[in-house]
N, CA, C and O atoms as a GROMACS GRO file, in nm:
protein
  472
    1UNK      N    1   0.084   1.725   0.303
    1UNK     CA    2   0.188   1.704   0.402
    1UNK      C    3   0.308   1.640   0.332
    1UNK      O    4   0.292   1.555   0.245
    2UNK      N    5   0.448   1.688   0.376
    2UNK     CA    6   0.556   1.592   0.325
    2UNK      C    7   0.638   1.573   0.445
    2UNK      O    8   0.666   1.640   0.544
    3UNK      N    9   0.671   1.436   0.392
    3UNK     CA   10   0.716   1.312   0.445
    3UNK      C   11   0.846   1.298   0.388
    3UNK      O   12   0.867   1.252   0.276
    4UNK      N   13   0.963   1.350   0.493
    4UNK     CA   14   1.125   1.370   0.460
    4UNK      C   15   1.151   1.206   0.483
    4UNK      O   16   1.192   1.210   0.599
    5UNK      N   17   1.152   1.104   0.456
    5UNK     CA   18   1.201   0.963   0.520
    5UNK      C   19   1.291   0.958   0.519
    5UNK      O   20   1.325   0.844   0.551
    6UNK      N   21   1.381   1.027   0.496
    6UNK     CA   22   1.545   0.986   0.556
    6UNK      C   23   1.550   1.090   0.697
    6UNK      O   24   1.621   1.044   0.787
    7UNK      N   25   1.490   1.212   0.724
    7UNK     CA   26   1.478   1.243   0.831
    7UNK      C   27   1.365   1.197   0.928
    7UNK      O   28   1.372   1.212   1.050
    8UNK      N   29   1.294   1.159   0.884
    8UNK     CA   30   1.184   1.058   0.979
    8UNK      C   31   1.208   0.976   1.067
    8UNK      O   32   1.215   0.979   1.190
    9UNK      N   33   1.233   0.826   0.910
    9UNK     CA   34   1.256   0.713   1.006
    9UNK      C   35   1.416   0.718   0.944
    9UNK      O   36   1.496   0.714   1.038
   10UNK      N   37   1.488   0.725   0.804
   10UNK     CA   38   1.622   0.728   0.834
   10UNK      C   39   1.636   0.670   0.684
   10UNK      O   40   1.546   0.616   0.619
   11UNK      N   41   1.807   0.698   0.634
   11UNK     CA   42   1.865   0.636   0.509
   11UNK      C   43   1.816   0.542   0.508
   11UNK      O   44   1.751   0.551   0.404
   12UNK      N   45   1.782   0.391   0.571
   12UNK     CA   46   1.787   0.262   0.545
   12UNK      C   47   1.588   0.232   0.573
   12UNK      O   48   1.524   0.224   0.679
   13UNK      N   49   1.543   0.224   0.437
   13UNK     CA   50   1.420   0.179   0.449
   13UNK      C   51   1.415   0.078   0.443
   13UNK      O   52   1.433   0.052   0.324
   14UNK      N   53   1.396  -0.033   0.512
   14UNK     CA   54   1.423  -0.178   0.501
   14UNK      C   55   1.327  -0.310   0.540
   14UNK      O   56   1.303  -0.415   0.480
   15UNK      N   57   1.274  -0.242   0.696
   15UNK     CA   58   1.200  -0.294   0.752
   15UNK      C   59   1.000  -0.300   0.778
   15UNK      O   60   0.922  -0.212   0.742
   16UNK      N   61   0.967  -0.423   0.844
   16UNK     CA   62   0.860  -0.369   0.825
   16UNK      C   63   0.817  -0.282   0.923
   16UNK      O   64   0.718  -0.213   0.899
   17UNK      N   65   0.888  -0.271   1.054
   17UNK     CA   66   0.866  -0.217   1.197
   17UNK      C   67   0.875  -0.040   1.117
   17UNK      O   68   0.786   0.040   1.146
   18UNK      N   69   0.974  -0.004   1.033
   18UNK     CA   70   1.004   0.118   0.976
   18UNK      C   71   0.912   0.179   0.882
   18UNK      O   72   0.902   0.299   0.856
   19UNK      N   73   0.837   0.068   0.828
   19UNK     CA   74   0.715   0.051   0.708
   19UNK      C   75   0.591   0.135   0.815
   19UNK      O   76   0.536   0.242   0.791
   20UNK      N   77   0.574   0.054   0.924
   20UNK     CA   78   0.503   0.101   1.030
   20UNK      C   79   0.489   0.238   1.081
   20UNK      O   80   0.390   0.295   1.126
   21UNK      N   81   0.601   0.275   1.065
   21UNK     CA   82   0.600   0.435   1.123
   21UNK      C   83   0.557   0.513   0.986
   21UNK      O   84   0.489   0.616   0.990
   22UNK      N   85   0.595   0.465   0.885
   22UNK     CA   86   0.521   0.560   0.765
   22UNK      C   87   0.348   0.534   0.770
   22UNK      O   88   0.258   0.617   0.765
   23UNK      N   89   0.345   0.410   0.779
   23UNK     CA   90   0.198   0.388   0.768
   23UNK      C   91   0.136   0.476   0.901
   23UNK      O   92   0.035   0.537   0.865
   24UNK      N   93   0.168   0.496   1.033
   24UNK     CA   94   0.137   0.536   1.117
   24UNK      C   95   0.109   0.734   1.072
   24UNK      O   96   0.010   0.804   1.084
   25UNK      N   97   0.241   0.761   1.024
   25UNK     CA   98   0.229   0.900   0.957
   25UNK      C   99   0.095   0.935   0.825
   25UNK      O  100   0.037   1.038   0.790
   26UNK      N  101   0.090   0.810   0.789
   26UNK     CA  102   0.002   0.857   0.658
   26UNK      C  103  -0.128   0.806   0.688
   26UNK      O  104  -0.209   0.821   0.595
   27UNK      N  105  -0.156   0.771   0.754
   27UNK     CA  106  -0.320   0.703   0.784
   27UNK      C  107  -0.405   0.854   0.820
   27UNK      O  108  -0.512   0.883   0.766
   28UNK      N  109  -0.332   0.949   0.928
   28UNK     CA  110  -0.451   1.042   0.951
   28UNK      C  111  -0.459   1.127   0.810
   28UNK      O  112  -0.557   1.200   0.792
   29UNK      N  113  -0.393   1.121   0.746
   29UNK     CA  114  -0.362   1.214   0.645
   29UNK      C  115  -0.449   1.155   0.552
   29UNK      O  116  -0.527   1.240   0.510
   30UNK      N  117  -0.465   1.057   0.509
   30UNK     CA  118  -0.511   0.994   0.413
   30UNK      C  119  -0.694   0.985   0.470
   30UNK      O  120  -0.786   0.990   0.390
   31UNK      N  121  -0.714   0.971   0.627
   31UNK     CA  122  -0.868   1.016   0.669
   31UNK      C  123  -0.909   1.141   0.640
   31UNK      O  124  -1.016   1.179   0.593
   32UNK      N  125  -0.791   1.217   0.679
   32UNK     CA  126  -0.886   1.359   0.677
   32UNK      C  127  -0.888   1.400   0.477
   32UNK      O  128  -0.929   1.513   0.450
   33UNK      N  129  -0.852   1.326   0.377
   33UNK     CA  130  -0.860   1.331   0.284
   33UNK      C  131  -0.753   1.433   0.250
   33UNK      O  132  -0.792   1.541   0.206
   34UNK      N  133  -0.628   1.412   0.264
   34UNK     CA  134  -0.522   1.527   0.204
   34UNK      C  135  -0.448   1.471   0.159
   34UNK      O  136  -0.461   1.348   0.164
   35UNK      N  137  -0.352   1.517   0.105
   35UNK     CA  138  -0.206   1.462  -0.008
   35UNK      C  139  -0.081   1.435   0.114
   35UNK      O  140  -0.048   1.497   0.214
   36UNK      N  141  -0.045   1.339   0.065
   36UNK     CA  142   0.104   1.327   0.148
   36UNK      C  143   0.168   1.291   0.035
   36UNK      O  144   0.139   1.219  -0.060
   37UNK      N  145   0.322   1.402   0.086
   37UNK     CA  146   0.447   1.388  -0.057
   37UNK      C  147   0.535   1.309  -0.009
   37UNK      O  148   0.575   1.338   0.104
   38UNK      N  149   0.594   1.179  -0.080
   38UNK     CA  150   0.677   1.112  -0.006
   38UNK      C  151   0.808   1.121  -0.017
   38UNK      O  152   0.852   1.045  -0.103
   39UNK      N  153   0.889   1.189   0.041
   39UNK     CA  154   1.034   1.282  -0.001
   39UNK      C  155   1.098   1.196  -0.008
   39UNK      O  156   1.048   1.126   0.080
   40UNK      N  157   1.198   1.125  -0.058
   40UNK     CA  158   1.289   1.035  -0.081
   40UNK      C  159   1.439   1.068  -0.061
   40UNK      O  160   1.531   0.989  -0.036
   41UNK      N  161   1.442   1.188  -0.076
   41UNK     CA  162   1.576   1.269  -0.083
   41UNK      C  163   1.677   1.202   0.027
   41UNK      O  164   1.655   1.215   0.147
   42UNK      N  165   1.769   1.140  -0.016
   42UNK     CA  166   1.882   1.115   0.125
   42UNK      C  167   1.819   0.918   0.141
   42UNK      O  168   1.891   0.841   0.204
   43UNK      N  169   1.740   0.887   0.102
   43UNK     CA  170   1.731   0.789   0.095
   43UNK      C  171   1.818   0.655   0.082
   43UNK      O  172   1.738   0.562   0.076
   44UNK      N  173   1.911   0.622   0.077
   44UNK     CA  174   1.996   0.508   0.018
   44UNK      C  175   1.967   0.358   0.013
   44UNK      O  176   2.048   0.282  -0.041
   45UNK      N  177   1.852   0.311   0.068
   45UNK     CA  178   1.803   0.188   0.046
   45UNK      C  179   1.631   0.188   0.105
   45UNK      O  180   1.564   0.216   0.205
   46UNK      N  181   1.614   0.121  -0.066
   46UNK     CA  182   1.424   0.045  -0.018
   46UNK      C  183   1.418  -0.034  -0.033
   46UNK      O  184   1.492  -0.079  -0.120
   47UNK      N  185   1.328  -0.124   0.035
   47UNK     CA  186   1.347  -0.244   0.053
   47UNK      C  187   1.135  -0.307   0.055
   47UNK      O  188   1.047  -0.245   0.114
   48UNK      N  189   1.119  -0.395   0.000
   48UNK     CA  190   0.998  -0.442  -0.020
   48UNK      C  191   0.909  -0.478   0.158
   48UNK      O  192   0.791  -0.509   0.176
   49UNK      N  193   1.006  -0.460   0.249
   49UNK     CA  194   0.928  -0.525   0.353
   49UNK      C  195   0.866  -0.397   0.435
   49UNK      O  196   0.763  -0.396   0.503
   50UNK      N  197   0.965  -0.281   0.407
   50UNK     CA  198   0.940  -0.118   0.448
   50UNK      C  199   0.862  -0.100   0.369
   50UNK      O  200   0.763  -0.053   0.426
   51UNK      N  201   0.839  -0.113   0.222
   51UNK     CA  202   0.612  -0.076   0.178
   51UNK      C  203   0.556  -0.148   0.190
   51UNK      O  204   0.443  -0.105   0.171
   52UNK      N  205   0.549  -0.314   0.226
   52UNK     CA  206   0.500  -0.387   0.286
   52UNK      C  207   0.404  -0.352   0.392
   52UNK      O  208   0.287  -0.388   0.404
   53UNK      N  209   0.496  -0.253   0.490
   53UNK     CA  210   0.442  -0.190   0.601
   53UNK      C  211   0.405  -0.102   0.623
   53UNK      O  212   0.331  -0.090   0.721
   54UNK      N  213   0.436   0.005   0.544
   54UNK     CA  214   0.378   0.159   0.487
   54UNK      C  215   0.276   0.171   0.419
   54UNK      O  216   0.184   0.249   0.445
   55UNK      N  217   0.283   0.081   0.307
   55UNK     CA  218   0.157   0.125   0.176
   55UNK      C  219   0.079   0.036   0.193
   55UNK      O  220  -0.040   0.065   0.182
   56UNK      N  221   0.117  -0.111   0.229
   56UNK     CA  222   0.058  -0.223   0.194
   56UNK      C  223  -0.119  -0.221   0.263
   56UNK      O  224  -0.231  -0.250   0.222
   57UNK      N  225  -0.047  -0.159   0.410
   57UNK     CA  226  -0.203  -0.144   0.492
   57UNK      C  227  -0.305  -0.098   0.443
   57UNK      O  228  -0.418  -0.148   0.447
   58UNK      N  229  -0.256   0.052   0.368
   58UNK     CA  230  -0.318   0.132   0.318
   58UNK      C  231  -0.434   0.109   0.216
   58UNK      O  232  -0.517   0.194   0.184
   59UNK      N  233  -0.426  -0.030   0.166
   59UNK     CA  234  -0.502  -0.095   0.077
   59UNK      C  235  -0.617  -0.168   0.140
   59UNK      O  236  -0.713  -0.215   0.079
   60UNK      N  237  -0.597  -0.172   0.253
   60UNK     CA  238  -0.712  -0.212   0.354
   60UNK      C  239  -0.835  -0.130   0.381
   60UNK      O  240  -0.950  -0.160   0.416
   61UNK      N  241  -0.768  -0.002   0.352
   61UNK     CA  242  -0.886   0.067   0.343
   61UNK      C  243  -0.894   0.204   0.216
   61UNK      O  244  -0.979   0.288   0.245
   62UNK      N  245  -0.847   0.220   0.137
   62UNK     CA  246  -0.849   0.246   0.046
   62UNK      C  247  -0.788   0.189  -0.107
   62UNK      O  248  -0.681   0.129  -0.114
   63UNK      N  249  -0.868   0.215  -0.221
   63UNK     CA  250  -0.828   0.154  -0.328
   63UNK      C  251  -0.731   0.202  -0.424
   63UNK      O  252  -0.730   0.324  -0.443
   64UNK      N  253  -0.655   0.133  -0.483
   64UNK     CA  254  -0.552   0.232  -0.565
   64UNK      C  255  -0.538   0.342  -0.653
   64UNK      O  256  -0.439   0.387  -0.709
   65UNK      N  257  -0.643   0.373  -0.656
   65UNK     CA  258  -0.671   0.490  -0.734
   65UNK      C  259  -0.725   0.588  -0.637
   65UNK      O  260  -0.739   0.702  -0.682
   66UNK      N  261  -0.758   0.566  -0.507
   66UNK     CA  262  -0.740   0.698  -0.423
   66UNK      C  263  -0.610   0.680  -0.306
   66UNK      O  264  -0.592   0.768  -0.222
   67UNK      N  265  -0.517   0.550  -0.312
   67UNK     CA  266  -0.387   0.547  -0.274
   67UNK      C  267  -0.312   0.677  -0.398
   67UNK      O  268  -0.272   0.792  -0.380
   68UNK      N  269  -0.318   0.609  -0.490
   68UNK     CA  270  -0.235   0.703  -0.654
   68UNK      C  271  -0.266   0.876  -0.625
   68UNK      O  272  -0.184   0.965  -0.647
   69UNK      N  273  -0.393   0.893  -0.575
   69UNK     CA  274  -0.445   1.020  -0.612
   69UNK      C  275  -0.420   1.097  -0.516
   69UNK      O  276  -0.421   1.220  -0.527
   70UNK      N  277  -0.385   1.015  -0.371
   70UNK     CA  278  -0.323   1.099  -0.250
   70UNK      C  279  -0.210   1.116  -0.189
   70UNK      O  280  -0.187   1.179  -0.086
   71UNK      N  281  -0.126   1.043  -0.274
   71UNK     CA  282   0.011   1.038  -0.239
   71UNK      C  283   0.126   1.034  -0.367
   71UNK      O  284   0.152   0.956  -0.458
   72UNK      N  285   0.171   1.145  -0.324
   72UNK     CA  286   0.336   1.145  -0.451
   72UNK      C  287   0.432   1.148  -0.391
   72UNK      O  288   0.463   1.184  -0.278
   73UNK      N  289   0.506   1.088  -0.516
   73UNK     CA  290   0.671   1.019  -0.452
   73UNK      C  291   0.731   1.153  -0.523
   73UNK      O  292   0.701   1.193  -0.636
   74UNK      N  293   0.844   1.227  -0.410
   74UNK     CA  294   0.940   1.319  -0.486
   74UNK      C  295   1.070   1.279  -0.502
   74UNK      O  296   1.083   1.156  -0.503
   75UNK      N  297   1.171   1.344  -0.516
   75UNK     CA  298   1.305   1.348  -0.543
   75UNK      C  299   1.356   1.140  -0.531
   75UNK      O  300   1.451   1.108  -0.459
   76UNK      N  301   1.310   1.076  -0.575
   76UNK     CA  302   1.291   0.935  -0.594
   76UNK      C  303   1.391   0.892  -0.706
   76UNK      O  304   1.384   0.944  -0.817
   77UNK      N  305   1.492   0.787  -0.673
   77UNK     CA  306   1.558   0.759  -0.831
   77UNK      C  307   1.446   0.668  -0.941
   77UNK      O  308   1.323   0.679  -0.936
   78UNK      N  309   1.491   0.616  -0.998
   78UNK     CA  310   1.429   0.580  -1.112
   78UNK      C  311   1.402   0.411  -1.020
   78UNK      O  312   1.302   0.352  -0.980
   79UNK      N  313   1.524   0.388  -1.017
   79UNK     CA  314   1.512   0.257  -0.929
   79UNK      C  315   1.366   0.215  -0.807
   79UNK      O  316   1.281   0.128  -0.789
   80UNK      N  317   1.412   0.340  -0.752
   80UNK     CA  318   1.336   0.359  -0.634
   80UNK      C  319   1.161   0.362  -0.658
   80UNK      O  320   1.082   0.297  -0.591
   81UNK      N  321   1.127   0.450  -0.767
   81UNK     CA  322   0.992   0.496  -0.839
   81UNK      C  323   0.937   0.351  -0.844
   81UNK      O  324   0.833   0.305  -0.797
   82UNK      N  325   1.033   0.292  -0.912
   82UNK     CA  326   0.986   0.150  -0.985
   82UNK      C  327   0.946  -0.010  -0.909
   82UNK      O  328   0.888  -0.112  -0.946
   83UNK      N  329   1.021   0.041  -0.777
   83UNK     CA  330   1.006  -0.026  -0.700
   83UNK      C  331   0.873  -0.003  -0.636
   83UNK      O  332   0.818  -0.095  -0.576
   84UNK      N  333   0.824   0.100  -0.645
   84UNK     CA  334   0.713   0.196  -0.554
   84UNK      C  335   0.584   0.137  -0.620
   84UNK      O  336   0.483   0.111  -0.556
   85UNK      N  337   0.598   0.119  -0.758
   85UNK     CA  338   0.514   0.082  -0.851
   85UNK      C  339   0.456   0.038  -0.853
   85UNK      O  340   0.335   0.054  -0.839
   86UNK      N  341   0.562  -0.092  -0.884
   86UNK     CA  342   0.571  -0.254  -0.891
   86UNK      C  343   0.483  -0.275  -0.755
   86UNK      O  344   0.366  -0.311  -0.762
   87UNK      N  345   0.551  -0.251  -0.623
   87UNK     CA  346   0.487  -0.297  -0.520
   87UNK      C  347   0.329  -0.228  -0.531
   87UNK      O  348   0.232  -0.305  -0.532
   88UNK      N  349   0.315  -0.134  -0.536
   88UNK     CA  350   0.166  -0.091  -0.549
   88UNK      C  351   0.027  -0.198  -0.666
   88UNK      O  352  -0.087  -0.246  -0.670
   89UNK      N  353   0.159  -0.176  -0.742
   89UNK     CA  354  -0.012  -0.253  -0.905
   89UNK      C  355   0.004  -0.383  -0.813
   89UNK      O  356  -0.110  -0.422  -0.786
   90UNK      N  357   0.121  -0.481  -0.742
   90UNK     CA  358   0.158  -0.567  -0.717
   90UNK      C  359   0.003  -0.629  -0.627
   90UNK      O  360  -0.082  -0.713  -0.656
   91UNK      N  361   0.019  -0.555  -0.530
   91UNK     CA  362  -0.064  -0.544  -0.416
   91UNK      C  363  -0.203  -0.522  -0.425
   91UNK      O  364  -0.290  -0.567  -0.352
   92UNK      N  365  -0.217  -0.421  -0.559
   92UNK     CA  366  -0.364  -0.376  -0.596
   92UNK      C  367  -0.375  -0.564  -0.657
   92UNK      O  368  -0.450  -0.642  -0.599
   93UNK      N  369  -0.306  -0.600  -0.752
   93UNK     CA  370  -0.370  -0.741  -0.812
   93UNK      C  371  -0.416  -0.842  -0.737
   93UNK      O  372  -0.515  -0.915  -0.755
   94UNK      N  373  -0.300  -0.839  -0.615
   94UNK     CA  374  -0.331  -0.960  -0.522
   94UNK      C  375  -0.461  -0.909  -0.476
   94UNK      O  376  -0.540  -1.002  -0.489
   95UNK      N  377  -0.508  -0.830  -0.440
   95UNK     CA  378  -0.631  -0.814  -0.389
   95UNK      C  379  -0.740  -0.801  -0.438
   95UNK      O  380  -0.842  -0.812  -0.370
   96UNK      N  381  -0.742  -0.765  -0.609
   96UNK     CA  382  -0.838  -0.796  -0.682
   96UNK      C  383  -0.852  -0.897  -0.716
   96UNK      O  384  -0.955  -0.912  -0.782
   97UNK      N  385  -0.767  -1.026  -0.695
   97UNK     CA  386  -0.725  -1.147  -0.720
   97UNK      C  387  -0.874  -1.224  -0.598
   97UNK      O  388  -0.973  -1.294  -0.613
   98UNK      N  389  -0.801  -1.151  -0.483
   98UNK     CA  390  -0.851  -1.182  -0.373
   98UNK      C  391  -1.054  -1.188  -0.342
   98UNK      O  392  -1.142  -1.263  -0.301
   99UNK      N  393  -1.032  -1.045  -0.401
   99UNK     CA  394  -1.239  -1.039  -0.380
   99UNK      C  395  -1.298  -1.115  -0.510
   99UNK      O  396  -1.415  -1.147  -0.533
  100UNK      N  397  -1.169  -1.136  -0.595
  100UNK     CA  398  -1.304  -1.220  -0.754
  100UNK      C  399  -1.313  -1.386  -0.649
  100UNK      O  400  -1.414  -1.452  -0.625
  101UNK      N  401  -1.186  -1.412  -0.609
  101UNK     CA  402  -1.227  -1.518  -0.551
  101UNK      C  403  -1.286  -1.544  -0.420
  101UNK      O  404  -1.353  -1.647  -0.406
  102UNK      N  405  -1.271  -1.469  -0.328
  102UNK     CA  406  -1.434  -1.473  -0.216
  102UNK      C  407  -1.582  -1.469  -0.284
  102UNK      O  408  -1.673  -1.544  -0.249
  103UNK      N  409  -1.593  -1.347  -0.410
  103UNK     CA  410  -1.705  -1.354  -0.475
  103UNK      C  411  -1.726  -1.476  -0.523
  103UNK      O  412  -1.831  -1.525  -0.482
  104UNK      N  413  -1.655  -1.554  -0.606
  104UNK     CA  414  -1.674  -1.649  -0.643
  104UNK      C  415  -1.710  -1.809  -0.590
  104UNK      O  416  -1.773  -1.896  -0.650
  105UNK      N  417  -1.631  -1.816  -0.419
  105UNK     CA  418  -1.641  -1.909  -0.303
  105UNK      C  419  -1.774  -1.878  -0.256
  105UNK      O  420  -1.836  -1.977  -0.216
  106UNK      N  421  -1.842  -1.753  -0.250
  106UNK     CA  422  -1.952  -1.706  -0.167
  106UNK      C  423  -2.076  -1.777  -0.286
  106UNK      O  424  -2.176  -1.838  -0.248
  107UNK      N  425  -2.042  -1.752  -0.423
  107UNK     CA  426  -2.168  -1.817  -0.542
  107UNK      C  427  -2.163  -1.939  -0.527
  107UNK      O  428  -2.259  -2.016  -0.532
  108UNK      N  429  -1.998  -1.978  -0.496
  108UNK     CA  430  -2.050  -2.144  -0.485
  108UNK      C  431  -2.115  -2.203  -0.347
  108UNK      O  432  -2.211  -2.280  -0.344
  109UNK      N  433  -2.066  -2.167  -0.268
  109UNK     CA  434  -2.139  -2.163  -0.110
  109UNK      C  435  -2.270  -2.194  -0.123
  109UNK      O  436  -2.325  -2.294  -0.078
  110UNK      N  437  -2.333  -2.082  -0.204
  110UNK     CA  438  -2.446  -2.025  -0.184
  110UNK      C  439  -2.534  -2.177  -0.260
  110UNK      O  440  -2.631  -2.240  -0.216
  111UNK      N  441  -2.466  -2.194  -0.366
  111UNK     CA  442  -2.501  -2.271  -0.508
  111UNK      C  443  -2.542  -2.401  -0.435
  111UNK      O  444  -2.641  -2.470  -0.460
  112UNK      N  445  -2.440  -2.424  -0.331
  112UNK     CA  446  -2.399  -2.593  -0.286
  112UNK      C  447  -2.536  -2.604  -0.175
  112UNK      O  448  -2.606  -2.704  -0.188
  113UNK      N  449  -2.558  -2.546  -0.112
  113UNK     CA  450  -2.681  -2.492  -0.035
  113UNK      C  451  -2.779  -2.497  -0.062
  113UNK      O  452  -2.858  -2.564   0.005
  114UNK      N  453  -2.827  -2.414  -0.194
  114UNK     CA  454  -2.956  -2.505  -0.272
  114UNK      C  455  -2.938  -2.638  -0.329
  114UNK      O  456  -3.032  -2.716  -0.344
  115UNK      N  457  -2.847  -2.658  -0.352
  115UNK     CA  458  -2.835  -2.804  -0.384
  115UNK      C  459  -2.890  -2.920  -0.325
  115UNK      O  460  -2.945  -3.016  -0.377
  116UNK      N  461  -2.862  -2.891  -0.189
  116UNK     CA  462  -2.898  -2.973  -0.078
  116UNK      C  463  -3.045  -2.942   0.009
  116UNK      O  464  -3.077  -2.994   0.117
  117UNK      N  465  -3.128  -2.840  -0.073
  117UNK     CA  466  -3.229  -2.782  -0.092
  117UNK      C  467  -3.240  -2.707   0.063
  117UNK      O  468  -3.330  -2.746   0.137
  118UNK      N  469  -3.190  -2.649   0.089
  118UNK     CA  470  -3.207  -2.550   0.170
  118UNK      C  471  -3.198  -2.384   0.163
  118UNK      O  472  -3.222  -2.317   0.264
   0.00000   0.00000   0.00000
């Protein structure tokens, strides 16, 4: 499927309410397991709070390497790509960040528990 975003939601990607309507477009797409192209063409501003709200979800239920593998960015400036990136590895870290340390709260949990011999 492709995804015109300047005819979608519009030139100004900015927001997260706007982030929303992409994420809303790409969720069935991304269940039924298909590619979405993300057209950029006509674009004139991205903004971190519009993939915030588009991609960011998307990590909730899939991992970045089947985010990477189901979705391409087209006619994108260089600027724009990099921004796409950045926010993606960005987001993948915080959240690998995220499960070493629940894993790690859950061993000590667990640890502090026998301690107290139960």
């Amino acid at each position: 499927m492709k995804i015109k975003l300047a005819e979608v939601i519009g030139e100004q990607l900015a927001s997260i309410d706007d982030g929303k309507k992409l994420f809303d477009l790409l969720m069935p797409v991304m269940k039924e397991k298909q590619n979405a192209v993300l057209d950029l063409s006509g674009v004139k501003t991205l903004l971190t709070p519009f993939l915030h709200g588009g991609i960011g979800p998307l990590f909730d239920f899939y991992d970045k390497g089947m985010i990477m593998a189901r979705l391409s960015i087209a006619n994108a400036s260089a600027e724009q790509l990099k921004k796409i990136n950045e926010y993606i590895d960005n987001t993948d870290r915080r959240d690998t960040q995220s499960t070493h340390r629940e894993i790690m709260e859950d061993l000590f949990d667990e640890d502090d528990l026998n301690d107290l011999g139960m």
